[in-house]
C-alpha positions in Angstrom: 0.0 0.0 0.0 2.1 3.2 -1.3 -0.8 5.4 0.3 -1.6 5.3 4.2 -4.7 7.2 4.8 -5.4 9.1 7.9 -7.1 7.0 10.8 -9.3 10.0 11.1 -10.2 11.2 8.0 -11.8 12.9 6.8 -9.6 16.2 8.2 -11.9 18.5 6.9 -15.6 18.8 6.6 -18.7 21.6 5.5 -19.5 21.2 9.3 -16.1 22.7 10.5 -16.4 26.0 8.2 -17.9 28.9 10.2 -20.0 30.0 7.0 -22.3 28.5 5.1 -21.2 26.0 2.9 -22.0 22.8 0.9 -18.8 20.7 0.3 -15.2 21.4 1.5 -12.8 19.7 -1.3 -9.8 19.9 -3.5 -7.6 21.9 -1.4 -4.2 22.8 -2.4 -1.5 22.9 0.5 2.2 24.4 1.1 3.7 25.4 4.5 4.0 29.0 5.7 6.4 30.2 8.6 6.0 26.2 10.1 2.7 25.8 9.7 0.4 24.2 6.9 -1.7 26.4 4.4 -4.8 24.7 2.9 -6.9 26.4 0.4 -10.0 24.6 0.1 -12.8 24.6 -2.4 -16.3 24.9 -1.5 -19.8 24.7 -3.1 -22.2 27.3 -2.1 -25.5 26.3 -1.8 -26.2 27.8 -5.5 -24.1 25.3 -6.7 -21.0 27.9 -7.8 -17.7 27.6 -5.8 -15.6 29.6 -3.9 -12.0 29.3 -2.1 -11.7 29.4 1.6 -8.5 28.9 3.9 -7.6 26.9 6.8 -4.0 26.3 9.3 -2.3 23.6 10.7 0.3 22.5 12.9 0.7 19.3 11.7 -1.0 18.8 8.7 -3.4 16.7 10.3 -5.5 19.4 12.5 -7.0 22.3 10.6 -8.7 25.1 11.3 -10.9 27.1 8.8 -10.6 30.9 9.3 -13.5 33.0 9.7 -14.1 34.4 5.9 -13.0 32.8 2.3 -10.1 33.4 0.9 -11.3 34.0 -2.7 -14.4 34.4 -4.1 -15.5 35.3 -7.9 -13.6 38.8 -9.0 -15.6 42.1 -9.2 -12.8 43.8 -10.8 -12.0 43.3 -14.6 -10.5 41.5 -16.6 -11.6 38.7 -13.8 -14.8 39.3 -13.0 -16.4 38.4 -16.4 -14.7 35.0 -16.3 -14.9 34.3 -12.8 -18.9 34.6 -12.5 -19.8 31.6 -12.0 -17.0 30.8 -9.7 -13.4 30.2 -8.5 -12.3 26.1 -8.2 -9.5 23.8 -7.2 -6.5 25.7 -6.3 -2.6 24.8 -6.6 0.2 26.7 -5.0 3.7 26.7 -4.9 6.3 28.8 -3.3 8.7 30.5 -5.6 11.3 33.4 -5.4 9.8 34.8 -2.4 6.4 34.7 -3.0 3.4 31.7 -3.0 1.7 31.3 -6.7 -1.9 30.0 -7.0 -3.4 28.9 -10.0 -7.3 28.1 -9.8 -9.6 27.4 -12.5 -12.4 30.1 -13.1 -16.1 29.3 -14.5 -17.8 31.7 -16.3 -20.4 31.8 -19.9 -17.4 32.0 -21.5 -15.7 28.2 -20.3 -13.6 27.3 -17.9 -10.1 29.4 -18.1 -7.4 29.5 -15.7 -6.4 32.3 -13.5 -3.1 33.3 -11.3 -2.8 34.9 -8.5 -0.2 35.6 -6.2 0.4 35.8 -1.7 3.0 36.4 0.6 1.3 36.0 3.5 -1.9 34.5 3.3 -3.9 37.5 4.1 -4.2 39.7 1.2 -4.0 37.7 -2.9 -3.8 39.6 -5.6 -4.6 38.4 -8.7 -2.0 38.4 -11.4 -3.0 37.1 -14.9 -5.6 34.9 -16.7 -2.7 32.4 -18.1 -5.2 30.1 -20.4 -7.9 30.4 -22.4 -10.9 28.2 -22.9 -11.0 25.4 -22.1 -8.3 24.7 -19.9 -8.2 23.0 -16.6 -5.9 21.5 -13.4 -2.4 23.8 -14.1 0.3 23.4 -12.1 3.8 25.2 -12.2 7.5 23.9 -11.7 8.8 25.2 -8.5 12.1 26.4 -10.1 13.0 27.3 -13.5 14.3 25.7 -16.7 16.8 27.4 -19.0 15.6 31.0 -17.4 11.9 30.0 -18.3 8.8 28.9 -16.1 6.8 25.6 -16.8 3.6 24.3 -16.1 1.7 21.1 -16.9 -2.0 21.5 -17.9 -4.7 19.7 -19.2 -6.7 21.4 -22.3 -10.3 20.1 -23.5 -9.5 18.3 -26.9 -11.8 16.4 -29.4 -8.8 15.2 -31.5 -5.9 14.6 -27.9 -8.9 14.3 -25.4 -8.2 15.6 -21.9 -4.2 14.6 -22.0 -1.5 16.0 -20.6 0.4 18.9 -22.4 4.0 21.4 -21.0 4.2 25.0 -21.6 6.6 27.6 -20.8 6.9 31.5 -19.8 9.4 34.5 -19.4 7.4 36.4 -17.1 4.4 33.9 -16.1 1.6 36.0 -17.9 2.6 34.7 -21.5 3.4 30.7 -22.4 4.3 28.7 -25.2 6.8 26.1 -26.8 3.6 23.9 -25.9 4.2 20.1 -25.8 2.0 17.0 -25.5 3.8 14.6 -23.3 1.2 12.2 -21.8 -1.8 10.9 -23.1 -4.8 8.3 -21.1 -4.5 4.5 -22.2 -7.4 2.9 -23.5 -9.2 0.1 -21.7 -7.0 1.5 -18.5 -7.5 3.1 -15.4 -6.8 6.3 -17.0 -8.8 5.6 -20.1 -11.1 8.8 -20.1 -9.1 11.2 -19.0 -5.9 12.0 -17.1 -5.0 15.8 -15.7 -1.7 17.1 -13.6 -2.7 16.8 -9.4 -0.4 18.2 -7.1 2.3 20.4 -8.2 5.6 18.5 -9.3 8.1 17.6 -6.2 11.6 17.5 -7.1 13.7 14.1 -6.5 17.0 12.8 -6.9 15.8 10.4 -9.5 13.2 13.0 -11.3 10.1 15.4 -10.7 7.4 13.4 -9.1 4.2 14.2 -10.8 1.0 13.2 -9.0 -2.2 13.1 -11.7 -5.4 11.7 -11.7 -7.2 9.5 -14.1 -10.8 8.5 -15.3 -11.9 5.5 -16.0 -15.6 5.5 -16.8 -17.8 2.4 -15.9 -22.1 1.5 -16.1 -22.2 3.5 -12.6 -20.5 6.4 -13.8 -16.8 7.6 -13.5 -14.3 6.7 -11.2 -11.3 9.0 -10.6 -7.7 7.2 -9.3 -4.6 8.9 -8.7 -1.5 7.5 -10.3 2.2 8.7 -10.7 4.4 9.6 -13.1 8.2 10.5 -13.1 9.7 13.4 -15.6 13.4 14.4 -16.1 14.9 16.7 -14.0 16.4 19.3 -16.7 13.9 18.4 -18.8 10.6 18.2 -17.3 8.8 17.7 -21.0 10.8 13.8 -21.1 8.9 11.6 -18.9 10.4 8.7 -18.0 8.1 6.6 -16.5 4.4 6.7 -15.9 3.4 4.2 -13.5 1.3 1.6 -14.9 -0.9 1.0 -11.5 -3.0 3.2 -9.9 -1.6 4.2 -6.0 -4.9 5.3 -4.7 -8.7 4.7 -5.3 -12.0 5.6 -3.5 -12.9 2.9 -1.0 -13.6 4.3 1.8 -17.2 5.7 2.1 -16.6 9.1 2.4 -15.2 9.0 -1.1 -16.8 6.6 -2.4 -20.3 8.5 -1.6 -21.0 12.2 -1.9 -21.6 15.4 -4.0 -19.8 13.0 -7.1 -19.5 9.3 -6.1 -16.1 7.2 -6.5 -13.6 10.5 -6.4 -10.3 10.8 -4.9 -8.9 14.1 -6.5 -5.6 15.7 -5.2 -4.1 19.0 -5.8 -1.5 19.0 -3.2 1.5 16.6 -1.7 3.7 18.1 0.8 7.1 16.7 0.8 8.8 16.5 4.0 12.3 16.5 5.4 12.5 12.9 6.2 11.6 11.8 2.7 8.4 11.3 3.2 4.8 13.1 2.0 1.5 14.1 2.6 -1.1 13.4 -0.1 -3.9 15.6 0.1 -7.1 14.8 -1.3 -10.9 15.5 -1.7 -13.2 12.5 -1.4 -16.4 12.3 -3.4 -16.1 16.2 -3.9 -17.4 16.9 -0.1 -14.5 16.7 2.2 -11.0 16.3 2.0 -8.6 14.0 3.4 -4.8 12.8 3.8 -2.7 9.7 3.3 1.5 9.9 3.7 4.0 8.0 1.3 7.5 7.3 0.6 8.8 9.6 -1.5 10.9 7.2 -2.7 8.2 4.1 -2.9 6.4 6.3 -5.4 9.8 7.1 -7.9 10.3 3.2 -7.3 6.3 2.1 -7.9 7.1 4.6 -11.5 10.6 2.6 -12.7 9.7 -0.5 -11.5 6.3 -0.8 -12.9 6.0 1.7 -15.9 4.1 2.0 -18.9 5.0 4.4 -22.0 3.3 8.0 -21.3 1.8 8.5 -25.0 
């Protein structure tokens, strides 16, 4: 078992946010003067999403402050794609400052934003860095040849829902896009695959975390697999491993607002080469699991499949 869950998941629930709220999932996580930032979606009870914001000591315990963190923009050129609401946040920390990129709903399709933090009380939005239809982008925590990169995941009738690399100067305008990982067919990851939790940097490779459909009679299950890219070359995978390392089976993710979901988009990495996987379960709360840092980049070479 490469995942342990938490004896006492779920860690976070609707019940434990002091303002009115529907579901609490797909939080992204990073650590902040020794303590543990998760910023959590939520469904309001009109169905649109907002981002709200709870601490930890440990990464275990959290507690949801008072207001959300972000909610849809008033203030253009955000507010006329963020309308219908602001969803499943990443975040990094780079060159002095945390990054957070979050999909935005709106008429117009699902785009993705960035914004930016230093101290998790004020954000300030930086740049819409996709168009439509894009979702689940997460950045490189250090650069490549002077430039930025990001994996994302377009919307595409001829590549569907794959895997693609871009770079940026300045992280308000990429390209030099690449397709470098595609679902297998009649797999786990048949349906669809997208990047999870930003990229962790190993001795052996960037550790990328994603998540992959498969859909069934009952509807879709989503699994979390891993996959293992070069280290000066992040667009050269070198393995994708050909199991999944974590499925719903516990009730609270296999029932909920969507049924049979595990869905990360954080893993913090630790100093004694271990991690905590983060994840929402069924789309209503959100839970954690550790690993072996190194049991995943082994699960990846040991057991790989091509990644296109």
């Amino acid at each position: 078992m490469l995942i342990k869950r938490y004896a006492k998941n779920p860690i976070l629930q609707k019940e434990d946010i002091p303002y009115p709220v529907a579901t609490v999932h797909n939080a992204g996580v990073v650590k902040y003067q020794g303590k543990y930032m998760m910023i959590f979606r939520s469904h309001l009870f009109n169905g649109r999403s907002i981002i709200g914001l709870a601490e930890s000591e440990d990464g275990f315990h959290f507690k949801a402050r008072a207001k959300p963190f972000m909610v849809p923009s008033d203030q253009e050129p955000f507010k006329a794609y963020e309308e219908y609401g602001v969803e499943d946040p990443r975040v990094i920390f780079m060159e002095g400052e945390y990054l957070i990129t979050y999909s935005a709903y709106s008429r117009h399709g699902v785009r993705v934003g960035l914004a930016k933090t230093t101290d998790f009380e004020t954000v300030q939005r930086f740049s819409m860095i996709t168009e439509a239809d894009y979702r689940n982008v997460v950045i490189f925590p250090q650069k490549f040849n002077g430039l930025y990169a990001r994996l994302d995941r377009p919307h595409s009738e001829i590549s569907p829902w794959s895997v693609w690399i871009s770079y940026s100067p300045d992280l308000r305008f990429w390209g030099e896009s690449k397709l470098i990982m595609k679902p297998v067919q009649y797999h786990w990851d048949e349906m669809k695959i997208g990047p999870g939790a930003p990229p962790i940097k190993t001795e052996r490779g960037w550790l990328n975390i994603y998540h992959g459909v498969f859909p069934t009679m009952d509807g879709c299950v989503y699994r979390l697999g891993v996959a293992l890219h070069e280290l000066d070359d992040p667009s050269r995978i070198i393995a994708v491993g050909d199991q999944w390392i974590l499925q719903p089976e516990e009730m609270y993710e296999i029932t909920g607002y969507v049924h049979n979901v595990v869905f990360t988009c954080a893993a913090v990495p630790e100093d004694d080469g271990t991690l905590k996987l983060y994840w929402g379960g069924a789309d209503k709360v959100m839970c954690v699991g550790t690993a072996v840092i190194d049991e995943l980049v082994d699960h990846c070479l040991n057991h790989p499949r091509k990644a296109i």
